[in-house]
C-alpha positions in Angstrom: 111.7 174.2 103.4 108.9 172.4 104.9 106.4 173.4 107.3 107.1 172.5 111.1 104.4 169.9 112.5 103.6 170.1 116.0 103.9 166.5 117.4 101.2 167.1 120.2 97.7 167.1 118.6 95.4 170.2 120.6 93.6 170.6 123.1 95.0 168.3 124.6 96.1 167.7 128.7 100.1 168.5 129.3 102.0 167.6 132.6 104.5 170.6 133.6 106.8 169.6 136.3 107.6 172.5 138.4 110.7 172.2 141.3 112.0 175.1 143.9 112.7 175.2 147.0 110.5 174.2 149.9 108.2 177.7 150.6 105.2 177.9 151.8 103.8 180.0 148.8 105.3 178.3 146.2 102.6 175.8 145.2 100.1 179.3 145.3 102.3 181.1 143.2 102.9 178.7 140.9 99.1 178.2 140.3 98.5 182.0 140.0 101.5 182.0 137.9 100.0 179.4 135.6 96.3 180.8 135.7 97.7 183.9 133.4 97.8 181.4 130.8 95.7 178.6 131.5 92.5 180.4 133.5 90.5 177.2 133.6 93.4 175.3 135.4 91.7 173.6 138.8 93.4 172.8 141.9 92.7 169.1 141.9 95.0 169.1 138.8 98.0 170.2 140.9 99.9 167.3 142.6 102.5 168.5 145.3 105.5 166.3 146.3 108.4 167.3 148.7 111.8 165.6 148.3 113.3 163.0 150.2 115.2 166.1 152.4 112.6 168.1 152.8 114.3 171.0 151.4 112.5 171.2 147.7 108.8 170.8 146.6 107.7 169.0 142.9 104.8 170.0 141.4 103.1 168.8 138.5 100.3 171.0 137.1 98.0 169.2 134.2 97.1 171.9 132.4 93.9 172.2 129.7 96.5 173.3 126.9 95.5 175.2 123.5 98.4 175.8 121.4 102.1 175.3 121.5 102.3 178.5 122.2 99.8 178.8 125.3 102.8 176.2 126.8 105.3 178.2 125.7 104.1 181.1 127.8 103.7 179.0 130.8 107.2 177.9 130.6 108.5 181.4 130.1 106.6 182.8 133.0 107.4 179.7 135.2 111.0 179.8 134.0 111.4 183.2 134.9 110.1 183.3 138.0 112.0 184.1 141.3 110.5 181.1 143.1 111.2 178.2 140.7 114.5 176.0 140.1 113.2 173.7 137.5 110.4 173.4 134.9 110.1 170.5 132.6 
């Protein structure tokens, strides 16, 4: 069986979209939630957008990433958290 190759070549900088519902600490939380794994991550590399309704908030966080599995964590902990709908 052959070896897995990893199609992203690192460092390199990866795009996370992030969606939940419109809250006025989400876009905090999701930085500190993000920091755990990516300490380096600066806020000018967080781009906030609200949906047409108002009722959700997008967020795309470019992070500095490592390894496949420093964006594996960041999913998990993302994924897992109260505060998010979506992460892709």
């Amino acid at each position: 069986m052959s070896e897995q190759k990893d199609v992203f070549e690192f460092p390199c900088r990866f795009p996370v979209k992030v969606m939940g519902e419109r809250h006025e600490e989400l876009t905090a939380t999701v930085i500190e939630v993000v920091r755990v794994h990516a300490p380096d991550l600066d806020e000018v590399d967080v781009v906030v957008r609200e949906s047409s309704s108002g009722k959700y908030l997008s967020l795309t966080v470019t992070v500095n990433a490592h390894s496949r599995a420093q964006l594996d964590q960041i999913y998990l902990a993302l994924t897992s958290h109260a505060m998010v709908k979506i992460v892709l």
